[in-house]
C-alpha positions in Angstrom: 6.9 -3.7 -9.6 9.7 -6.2 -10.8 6.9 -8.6 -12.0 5.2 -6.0 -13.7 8.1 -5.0 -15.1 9.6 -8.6 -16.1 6.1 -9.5 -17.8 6.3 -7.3 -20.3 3.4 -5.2 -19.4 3.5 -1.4 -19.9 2.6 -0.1 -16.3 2.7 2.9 -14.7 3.0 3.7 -10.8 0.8 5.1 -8.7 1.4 5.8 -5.5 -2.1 7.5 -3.1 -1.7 7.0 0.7 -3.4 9.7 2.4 -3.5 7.4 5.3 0.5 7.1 5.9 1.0 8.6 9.4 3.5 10.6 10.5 4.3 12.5 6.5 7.8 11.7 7.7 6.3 7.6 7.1 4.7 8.7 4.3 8.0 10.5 2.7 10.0 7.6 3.6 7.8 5.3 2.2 7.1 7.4 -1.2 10.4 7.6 -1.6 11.8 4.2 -1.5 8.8 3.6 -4.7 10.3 6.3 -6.7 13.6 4.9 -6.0 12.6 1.5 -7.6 10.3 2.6 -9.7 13.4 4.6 -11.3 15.4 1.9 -10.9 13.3 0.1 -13.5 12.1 2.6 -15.5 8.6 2.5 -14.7 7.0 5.9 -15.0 5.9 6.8 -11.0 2.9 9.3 -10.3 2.4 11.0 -7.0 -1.3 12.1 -6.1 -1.8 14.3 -3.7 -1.3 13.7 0.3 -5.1 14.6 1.2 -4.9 13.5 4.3 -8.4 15.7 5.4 -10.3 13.7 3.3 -9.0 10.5 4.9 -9.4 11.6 8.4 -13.2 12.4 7.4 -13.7 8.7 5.6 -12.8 6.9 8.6 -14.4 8.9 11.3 -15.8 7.0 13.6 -14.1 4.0 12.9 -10.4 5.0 14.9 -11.1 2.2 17.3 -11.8 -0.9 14.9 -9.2 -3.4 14.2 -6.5 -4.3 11.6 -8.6 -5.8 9.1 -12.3 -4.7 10.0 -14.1 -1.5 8.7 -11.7 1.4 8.8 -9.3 -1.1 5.9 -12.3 -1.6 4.0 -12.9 2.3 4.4 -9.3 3.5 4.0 -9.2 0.6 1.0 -12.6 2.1 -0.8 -10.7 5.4 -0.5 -7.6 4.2 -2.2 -9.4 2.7 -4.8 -12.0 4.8 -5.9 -8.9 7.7 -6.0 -6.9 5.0 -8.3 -9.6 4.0 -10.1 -10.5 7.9 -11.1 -7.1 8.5 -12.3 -7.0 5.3 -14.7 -10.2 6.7 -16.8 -8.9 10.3 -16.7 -5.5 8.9 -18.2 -7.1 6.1 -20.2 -5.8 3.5 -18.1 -8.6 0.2 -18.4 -7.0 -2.1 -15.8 -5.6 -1.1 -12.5 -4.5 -3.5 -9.7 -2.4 -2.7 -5.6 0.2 -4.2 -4.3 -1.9 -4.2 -1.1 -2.5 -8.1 -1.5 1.1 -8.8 -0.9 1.6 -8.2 2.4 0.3 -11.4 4.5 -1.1 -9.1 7.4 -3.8 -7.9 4.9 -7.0 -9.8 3.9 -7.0 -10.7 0.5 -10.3 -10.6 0.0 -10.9 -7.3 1.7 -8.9 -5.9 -0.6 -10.3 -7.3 -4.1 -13.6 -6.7 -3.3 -12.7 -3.1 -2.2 -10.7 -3.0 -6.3 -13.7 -4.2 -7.7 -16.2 -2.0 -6.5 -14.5 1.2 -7.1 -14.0 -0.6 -10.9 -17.3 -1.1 -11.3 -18.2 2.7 -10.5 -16.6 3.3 -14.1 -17.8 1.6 -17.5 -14.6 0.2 -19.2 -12.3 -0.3 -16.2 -11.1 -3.4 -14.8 -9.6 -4.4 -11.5 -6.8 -7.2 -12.0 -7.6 -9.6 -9.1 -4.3 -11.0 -9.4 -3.0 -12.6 -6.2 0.6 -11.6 -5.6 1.3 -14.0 -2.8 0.6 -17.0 -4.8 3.8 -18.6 -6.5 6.4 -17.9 -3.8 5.1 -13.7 -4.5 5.8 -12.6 -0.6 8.9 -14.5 -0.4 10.2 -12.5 -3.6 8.7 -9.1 -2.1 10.8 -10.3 0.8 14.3 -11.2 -1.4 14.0 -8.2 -3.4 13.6 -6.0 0.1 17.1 -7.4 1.6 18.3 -6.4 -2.7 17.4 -3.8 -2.4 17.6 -2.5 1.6 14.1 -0.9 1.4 12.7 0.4 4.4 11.3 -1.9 6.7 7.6 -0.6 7.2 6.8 -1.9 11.1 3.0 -1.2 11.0 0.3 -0.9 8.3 1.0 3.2 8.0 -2.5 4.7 9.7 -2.2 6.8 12.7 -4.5 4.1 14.5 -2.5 1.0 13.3 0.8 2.9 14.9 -1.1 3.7 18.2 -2.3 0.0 18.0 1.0 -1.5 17.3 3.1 0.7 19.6 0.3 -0.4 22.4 0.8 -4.5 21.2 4.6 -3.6 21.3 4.8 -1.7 25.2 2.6 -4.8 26.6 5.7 -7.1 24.9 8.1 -5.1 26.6 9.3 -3.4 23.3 10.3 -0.3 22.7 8.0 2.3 20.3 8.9 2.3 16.5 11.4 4.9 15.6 10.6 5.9 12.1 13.3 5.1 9.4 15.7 2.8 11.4 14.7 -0.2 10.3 15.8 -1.8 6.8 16.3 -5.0 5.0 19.5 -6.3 4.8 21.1 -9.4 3.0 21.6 -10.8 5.9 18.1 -10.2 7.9 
């Protein structure tokens, strides 16, 4: 959002994660992007929390890893959703901040923006790559900034069973929702 904002661009926020498990995740999470969002002055749209429809995308996939078929699945999802509400509100470009995270594939997730582009005449996906240019090492200076909440797992209800599994073999306790933030110091 900072870049967006410091470039000059006039952007808008949209925020669709029908696969953010527990809804206390999902209100934590929402809420930290309205926060900034705010913070900045960037105009911030909530869609609708449908999880049902989710649940019924990736059905049959609740056993494939981070990465495989249910991303490209819950992606496709995501996008097609984001890419319907940019031609209903005249939008012609829309873009994620998915890319960012270095536990996602980048390519995954451009191809998953491009298709659900190309299902509409006029509409572009902006393949930028946000980790290029020291882009995750900002995410991560802004985060200790601005002590956002530190997100332990991707946000599906099979990525928390999956990482709470990875995280009992280590010996480590589960992950308790909304302890964990950035500080200056971490």
């Amino acid at each position: 959002m900072s870049e967006l904002k410091r470039s000059g661009l006039d952007c808008t926020i949209l925020f669709y994660n029908p696969n953010i498990h527990p809804q206390h995740e999902y209100l934590l999470r929402k809420q930290e992007n309205m926060r900034y969002a705010d913070k900045l002055g960037m105009p911030f749209i909530d869609v609708d929390y449908d999880t049902d429809q989710w649940f019924a995308r990736v059905r049959g996939l609740e056993n494939e890893p981070e990465r495989g078929a249910r991303c490209t699945v819950c992606f496709d999802t995501r996008f097609e959703r984001s890419a319907l509400y940019a031609v209903e509100h005249g939008f012609r470009v829309f873009t994620s901040s998915l890319g960012i995270s270095r536990w996602k594939d980048m390519e995954q997730i451009t191809w998953c923006g491009m298709r659900a582009a190309a299902r509409h005449e006029d509409l572009r996906y902006w393949t930028l790559n946000w980790r290029k240019g020291g882009g995750s090492q900002r995410m991560i200076e802004i985060a200790k900034t601005e002590r956002f909440y530190q997100q332990e797992y991707c946000g599906c209800v099979y990525s928390l069973r999956d990482t709470n599994r990875a995280r009992r073999a280590a010996g480590r306790g589960k992950i308790r929702f909304g302890a964990r933030f950035y500080s200056p110091r971490s």
